[in-house]
N, C-alpha and C positions, 0 to 999 in steps of 0.2 A: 582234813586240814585243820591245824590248830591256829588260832587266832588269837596275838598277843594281845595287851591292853595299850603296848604303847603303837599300835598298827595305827593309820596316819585313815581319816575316816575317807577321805576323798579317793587315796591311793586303793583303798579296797573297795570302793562302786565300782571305781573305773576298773576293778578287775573284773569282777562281779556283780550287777546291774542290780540281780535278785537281788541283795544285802540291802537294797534302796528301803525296802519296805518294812525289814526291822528298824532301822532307823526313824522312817518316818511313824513307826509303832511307838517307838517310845518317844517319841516327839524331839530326835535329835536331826538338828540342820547338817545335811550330807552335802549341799552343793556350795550355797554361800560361804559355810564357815566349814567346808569338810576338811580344813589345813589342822584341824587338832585330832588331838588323840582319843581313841577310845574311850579311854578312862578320863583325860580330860572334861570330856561331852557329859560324860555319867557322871562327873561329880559335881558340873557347876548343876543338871537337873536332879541329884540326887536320888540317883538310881543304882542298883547292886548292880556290878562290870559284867559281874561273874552271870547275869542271867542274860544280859545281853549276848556276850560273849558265844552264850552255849543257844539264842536263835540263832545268830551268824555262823554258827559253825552247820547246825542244823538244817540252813537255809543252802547252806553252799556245799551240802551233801547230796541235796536235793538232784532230779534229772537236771541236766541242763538243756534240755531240747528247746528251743523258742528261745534261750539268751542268746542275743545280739553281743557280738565280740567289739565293741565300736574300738579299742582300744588297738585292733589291729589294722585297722582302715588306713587308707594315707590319708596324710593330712588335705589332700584337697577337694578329695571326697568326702570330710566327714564336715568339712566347711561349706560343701555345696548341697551337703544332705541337710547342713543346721538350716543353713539358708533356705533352701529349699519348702523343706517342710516345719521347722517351727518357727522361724520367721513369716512364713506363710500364714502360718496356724495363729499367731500373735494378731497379725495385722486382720486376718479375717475376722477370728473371735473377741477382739478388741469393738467393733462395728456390731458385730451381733448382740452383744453383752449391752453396749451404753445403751440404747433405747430401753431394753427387756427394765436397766435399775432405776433408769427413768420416771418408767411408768407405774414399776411396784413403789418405789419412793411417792409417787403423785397418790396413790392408792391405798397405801399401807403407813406411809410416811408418818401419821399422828399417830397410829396405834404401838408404831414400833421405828421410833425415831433412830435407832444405831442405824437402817438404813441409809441415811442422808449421809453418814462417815464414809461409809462402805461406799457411797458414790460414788464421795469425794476420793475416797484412797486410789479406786479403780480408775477414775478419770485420768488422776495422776499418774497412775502405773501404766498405763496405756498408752497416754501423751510420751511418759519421758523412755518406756519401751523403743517405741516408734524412733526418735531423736538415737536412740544408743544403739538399734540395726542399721539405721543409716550410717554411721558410724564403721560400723563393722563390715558393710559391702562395698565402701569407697576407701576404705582406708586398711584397716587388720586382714583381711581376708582374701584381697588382692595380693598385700604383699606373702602371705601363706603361699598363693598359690605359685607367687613368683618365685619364692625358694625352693618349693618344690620343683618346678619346672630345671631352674637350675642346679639343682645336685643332680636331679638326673640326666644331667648335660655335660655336668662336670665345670659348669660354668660362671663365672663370676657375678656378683647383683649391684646392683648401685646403692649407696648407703641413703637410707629412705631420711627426709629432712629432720625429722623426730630422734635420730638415732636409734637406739636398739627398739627390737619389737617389744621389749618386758615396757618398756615407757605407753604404747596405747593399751598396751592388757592389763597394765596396772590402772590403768583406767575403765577399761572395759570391767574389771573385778569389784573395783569400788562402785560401779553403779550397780551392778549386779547386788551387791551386799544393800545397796538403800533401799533395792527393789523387793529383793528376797523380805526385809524385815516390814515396809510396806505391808505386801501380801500377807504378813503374820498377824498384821494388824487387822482386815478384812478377814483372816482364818477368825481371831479373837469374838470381832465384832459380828460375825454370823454364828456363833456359836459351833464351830468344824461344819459350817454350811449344815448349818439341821436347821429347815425352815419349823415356824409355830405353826401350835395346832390350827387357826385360821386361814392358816396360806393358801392363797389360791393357785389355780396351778401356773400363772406367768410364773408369782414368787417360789414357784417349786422348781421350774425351768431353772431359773435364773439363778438359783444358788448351787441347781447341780452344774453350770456351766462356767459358775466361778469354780466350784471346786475342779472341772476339768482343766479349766485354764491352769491353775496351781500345780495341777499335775503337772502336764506341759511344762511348765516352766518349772520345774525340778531338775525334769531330764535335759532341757533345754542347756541351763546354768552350770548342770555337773558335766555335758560333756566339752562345754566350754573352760570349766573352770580347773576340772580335773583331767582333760585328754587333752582337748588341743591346744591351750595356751600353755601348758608345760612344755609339751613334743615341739610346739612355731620354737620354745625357749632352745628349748634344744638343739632344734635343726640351725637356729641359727649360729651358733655356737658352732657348727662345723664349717662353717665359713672366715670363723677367725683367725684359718693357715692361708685364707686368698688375701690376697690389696684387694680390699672392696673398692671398685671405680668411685 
C-alpha cells in the first residue's frame, strides 16, 4: 500500500492500529491531534516525510494476525468495549498510581524534585479523567446507543436537549486534547518514564505504570477520537430525512 503525505493521521490508525507505533516512534501525536497530515506532523517536528512514510508502509506490510479491526465494530459495541475496559482500566489504575507517587514523592521528592509536578499533572489527569467518563456514560454513549438501536429499527429518536451529537464530542475532543498534552508533560518530566540510577523499585513500579497508563490512553482517545465520534457523526446524519420527535 502506498501512503500519501497528505494521508489524514487519525484516518490511517483507525485503519491500521500497527501504524500507532511509528508514530509514537517518531514522537508524533496520532490520537489528540491525529486531524493533521502526515507531512503536517513531520514538519512542525522536523522530520524527513519520506522515512516516515517508508516505516508506515513497512509496518502495514507487515502480518496482520493479532490486529483488532475496531473500525468494523458497531458503534455500540465499540462504546461498551471503551467503557468497559479502559474506562475501567482509567478509574482502576488511576487508585493504584496515586499512592505508588505519593510515596516516591515523600521518598525521593528532595533528590529529584520534577516528581512533585508529575504528581501534580497526574492527580489532575486522573481527577478531570473521572469528571469526562462520567460524562461520556450518562450523556454521549447512551445517545450512541440509542441511534443505533434506532436505525436498526427503522425508527425515529428524540432530538437530545443539546442538539446534534458533534456539540458533546466537540467537547469530549477538547478535553481529550488538555489531557493528551497534560500526559506530555508528565512523559517530559519523567524523562520517557526512565527512572534514575537510584530508584528504588516502588519508583521503578510507578513510572512503568505511568508509562502503561499513557499507553492506555493512546488507544483509549484514538478509538474515540478517530472511530466513534466520527461514525455517532455520521449515523446521525442519516436521521436528517426523519422529523426527529
Amino acid at each position: 500500500m502506498t501512503i500519501k503525505e497528505n494521508q489524514i493521521i487519525g484516518e490511517l490508525v483507525a485503519q491500521d492500529y500497527r501504524t500507532a507505533s511509528v508514530f509514537k516512534k517518531y514522537g508524533i501525536d496520532f490520537c489528540c491531534q491525529g486531524n493533521r497530515t502526515i507531512n503536517t506532523a513531520c514538519e512542525k517536528k522536523k522530520i524527513d516525510v519520506k522515512l516516515v512514510l517508508n516505516d508506515l508502509e513497512a509496518t502495514m506490510l507487515a502480518t496482520s494476525e493479532g490486529n483488532t479491526d475496531y473500525k468494523s465494530w458497531p458503534l455500540d459495541l465499540l462504546a461498551d468495549y471503551i467503557e468497559k475496559k479502559h474506562h475501567r482500566y482509567v478509574r482502576e489504575k488511576s487508585a493504584e498510581i496515586k499512592p505508588y507517587l505519593s510515596k516516591v514523592c515523600r521518598v525521593h521528592g528532595e533528590r529529584h524534585p520534577e516528581l512533585f509536578e508529575i504528581n501534580k499533572h497526574f492527580n489532575a489527569t486522573a481527577d478531570e479523567l473521572a469528571m469526562h467518563m462520567e460524562k461520556e456514560e450518562s450523556i454521549l454513549f447512551p445517545l450512541i446507543r440509542e441511534m443505533v438501536k434506532a436505525k436498526q429499527g427503522n425508527s425515529k429518536i428524540d432530538a437530545p436537549d443539546f442538539g446534534t451529537i458533534q456539540n458533546p464530542i466537540q467537547v469530549m475532543m477538547d478535553e481529550h486534547t488538555t489531557e493528551g498534552d497534560r500526559y506530555r508533560k508528565i512523559e517530559e518530566l519523567s524523562n520517557n518514564f526512565t527512572p534514575p540510577q537510584d530508584a528504588c523499585g516502588t519508583y521503578r513500579v510507578t513510572f512503568a505504570l505511568l508509562k502503561e497508563f499513557e499507553q492506555d490512553l493512546h488507544l483509549h482517545i484514538h478509538l474515540e477520537n478517530n472511530i466513534l465520534f466520527p461514525k455517532a457523526i455520521e449515523l446521525e446524519k442519516t436521521f436528517n430525512s426523519m422529523v426527529l420527535n
